[in-house]
N, C-alpha and C positions, 0 to 999 in steps of 0.2 A: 679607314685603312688599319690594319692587324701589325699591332705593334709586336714584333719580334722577342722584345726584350722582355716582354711581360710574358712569355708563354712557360711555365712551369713544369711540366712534366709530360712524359712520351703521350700521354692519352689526350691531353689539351692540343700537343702537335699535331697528331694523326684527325682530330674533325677540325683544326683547322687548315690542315692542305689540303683535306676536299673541298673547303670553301673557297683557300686560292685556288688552290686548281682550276676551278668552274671559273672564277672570275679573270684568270689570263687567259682562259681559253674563249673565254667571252671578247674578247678583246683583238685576240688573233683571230677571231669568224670561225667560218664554218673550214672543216677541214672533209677530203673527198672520205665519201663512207666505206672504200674497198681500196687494200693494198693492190697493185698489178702485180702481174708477174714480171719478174725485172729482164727475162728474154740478156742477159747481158752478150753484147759483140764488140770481138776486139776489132779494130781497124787498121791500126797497125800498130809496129812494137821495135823498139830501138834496145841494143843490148849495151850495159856499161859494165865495168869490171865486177862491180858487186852487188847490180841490181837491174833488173829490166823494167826499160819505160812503156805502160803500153797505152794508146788512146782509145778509149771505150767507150762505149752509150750501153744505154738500159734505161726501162720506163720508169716513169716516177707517177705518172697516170695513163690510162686507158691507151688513150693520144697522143702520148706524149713522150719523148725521150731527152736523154741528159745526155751533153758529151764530157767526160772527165778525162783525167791523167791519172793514171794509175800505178803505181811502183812499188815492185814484188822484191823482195832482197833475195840474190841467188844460193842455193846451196843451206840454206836453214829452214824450220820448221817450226811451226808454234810461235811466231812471232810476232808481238804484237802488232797492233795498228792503229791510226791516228789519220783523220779523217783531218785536210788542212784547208781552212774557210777563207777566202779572197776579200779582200776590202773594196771600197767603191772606187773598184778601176776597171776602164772601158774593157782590160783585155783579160779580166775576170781568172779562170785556174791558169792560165798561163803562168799569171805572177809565182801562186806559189808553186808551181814545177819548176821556177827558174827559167823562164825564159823570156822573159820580158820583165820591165818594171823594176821593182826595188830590192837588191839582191839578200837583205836580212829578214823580206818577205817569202821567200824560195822555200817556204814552210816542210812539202812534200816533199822535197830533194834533199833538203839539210838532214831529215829522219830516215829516210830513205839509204841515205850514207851512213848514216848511223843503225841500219837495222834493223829498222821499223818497216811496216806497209804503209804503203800512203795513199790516199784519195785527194785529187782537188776537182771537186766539178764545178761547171758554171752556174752561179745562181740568174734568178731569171734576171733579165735586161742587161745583161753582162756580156762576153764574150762569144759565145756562136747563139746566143740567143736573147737580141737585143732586136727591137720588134721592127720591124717592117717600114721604110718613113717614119722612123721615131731615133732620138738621139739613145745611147745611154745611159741606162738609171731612169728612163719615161714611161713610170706604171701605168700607163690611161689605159694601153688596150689591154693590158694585167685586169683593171679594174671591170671594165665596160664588158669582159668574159665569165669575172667573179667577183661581182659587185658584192657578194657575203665573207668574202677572204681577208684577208689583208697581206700585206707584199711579204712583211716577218712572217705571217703564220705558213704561208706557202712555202718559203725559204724553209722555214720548221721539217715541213713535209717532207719537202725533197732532201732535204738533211740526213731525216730517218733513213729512206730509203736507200743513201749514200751508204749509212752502216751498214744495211742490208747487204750492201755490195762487199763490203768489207769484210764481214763476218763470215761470207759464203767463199771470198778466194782460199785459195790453195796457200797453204804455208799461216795463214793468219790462225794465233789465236782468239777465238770469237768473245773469249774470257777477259781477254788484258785489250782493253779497244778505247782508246782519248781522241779527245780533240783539239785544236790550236787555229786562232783567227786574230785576223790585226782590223778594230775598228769596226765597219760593219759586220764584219768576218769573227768579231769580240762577241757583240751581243747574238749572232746568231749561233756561236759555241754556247754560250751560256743559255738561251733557249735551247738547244739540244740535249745538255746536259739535266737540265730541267723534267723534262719530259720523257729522255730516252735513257731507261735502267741500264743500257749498253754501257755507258758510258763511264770510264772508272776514272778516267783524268782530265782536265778539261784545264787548259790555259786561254784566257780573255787579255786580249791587251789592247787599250783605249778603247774599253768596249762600250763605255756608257758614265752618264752623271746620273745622280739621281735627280727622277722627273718632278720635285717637291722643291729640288735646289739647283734646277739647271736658271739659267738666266737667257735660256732661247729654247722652251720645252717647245714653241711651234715646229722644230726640228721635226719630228715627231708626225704631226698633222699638216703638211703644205697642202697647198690647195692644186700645187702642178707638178711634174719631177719625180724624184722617188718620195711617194707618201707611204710613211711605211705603216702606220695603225690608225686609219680613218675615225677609228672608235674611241679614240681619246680626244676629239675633239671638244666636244664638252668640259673634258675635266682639264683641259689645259684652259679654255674659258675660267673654269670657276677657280683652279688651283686646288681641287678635291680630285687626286688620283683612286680608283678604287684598286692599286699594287703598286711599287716601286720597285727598285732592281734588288731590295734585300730579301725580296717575299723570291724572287726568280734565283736567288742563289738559294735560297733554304730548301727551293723545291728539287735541287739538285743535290743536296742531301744525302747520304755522307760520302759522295764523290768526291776525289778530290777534286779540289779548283783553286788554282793560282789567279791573283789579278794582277797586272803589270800597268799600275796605273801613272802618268804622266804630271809632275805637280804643274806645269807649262804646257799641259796640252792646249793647241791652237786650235782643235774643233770643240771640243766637251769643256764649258765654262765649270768651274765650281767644283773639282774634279778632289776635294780633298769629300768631298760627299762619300764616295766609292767607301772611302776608308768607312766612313759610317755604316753605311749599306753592310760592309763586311763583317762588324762588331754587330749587329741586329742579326745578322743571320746565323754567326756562330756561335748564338747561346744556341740554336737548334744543333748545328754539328755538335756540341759538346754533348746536348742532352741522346744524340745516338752514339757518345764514346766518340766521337771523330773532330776533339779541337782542335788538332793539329794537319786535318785534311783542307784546312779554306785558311788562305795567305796574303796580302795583297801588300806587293814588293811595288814601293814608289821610286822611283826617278826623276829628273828633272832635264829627259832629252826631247821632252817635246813629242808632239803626234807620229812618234814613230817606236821602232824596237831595238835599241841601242845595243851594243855586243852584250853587258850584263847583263838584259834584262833573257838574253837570248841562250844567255848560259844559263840563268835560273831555269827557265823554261825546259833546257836537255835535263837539268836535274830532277825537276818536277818527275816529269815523262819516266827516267832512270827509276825514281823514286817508288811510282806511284801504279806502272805499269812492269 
């Protein structure tokens, strides 16, 4: 594993994120060889004093369609937008358009009000696409479709595609575009962040421990349920990760990225690791001029997003977009 702290200068950085690079993407499988065309349709559309809610689908493959929430803010232009990632709950973008679930979750709505564009769509096994005779969060028929994938690298995918969407509406600027997720919804912003130059802001909150110092890395590799990277099995056997969460923040690079890490989180054990993860990767932000683009603001409210951490967050965004 590529130790962060040891990397010296822009030229050592650049041949070593082609090496991460290949090896998280190794990791996350194969991903589909051809973007679709996203065909986007609205379904229908609620209007509120300063923003219109509309519910949309658009393909993410061939096959395949997403249903989101989508909220346009009225009467501006050029405005940014911020793609809002649902955590593992059965009723998936509803939470964060506010209508169901945990209301400091309502990701899409709160920015929304604030003047932002927003997206929450469903990722798979979630909300209107939670499989057939399967509970929620039950990757089988996920797998048994695309036994080369893995459930993050898919969530990746469709992720992209989400910007896609975002970048193409009316009034967005396609320049100023972040993202915000609580939990599962953490680590799949920061994989998007990662891998999509879209991305200028990116807020993760309880998104992850590092995989070297969690004390239940099988999280990771279940054998039933949501398995989210079947291809780390092995290295959770041996305790030799070939990346941890600071090589996925460096590749995100010099975007900003707030972390909103929990010192009492009740799912992610070891959680003071993040901090570490964050000091390994911002000798990288430094060495592109951008140490003061990567932050990781701790609390101690527990697996969740407590009003503070929810006003850094509008600051971020303010900041950063």
């Amino acid at each position: 594993m590529v130790d962060l702290a040891k990397v010296k200068d822009l030229t050592q950085w650049r041949e070593l994120r082609e090496e991460i690079t290949a090896t998280v993407r190794e990791v996350l499988g194969a991903m589909p060889k051809q973007r679709p065309v996203l065909q986007l349709k609205v379904i229908d559309e609620t209007s509120y004093p300063t923003y219109v809610r509309k519910r949309v689908n658009y393909f993410v493959e061939e096959w395949e369609r997403v249903t989101a929430w989508l909220f346009v803010p009225e009467g501006k232009d050029e405005v940014p937008g911020v793609l809002c990632c649902h955590q593992t709950t059965p009723q998936g973008k509803d939470e964060p358009a506010g209508l169901e679930g945990d209301p400091a979750l309502a990701f899409a709505q709160r920015y929304a009000e604030r003047g932002y564009a927003t997206l929450a769509p469903d990722c798979i096994t979630a909300g209107d696409r939670i499989s057939v005779n399967l509970k929620p969060y039950d990757t089988k028929s996920f797998y048994k479709e695309r036994p080369k994938m893995s459930a993050l690298g898919k969530m990746l995918w469709d992720h992209t595609l989400a910007i896609d969407v975002l970048c193409e509406t009316r009034r967005v600027d396609p320049g100023r575009v972040g993202v915000i997720g609580h939990s599962l919804g953490g680590h799949n912003a920061l994989l998007l962040s990662a891998f999509d130059e879209r991305i200028q802001a990116c807020v993760s909150s309880c998104g992850f421990t590092r995989f070297a110092d969690d004390k239940e890395p099988t999280r990771w590799v279940r054998d039933n349920g949501f398995v989210y990277l079947p291809k780390l099995r092995e290295a959770v056997k041996t305790g030799e990760f070939p990346f941890d969460w600071e090589h996925v923040l460096a590749l995100g690079a010099p975007s900003a990225t707030l972390l909103l890490t929990a010192t009492n989180d009740t799912v992610f054990s070891n959680t003071r690791s993040c901090g570490k993860a964050a000091r390994q990767a911002r000798n990288v932000y430094k060495l592109l001029g951008a140490g003061e683009a990567l932050e990781d603001y701790v609390h101690d409210a527990g697996h969740c997003v407590p009003q503070e951490a929810l006003e850094k967050a509008d600051e971020w965004f303010e900041r950063w977009l």
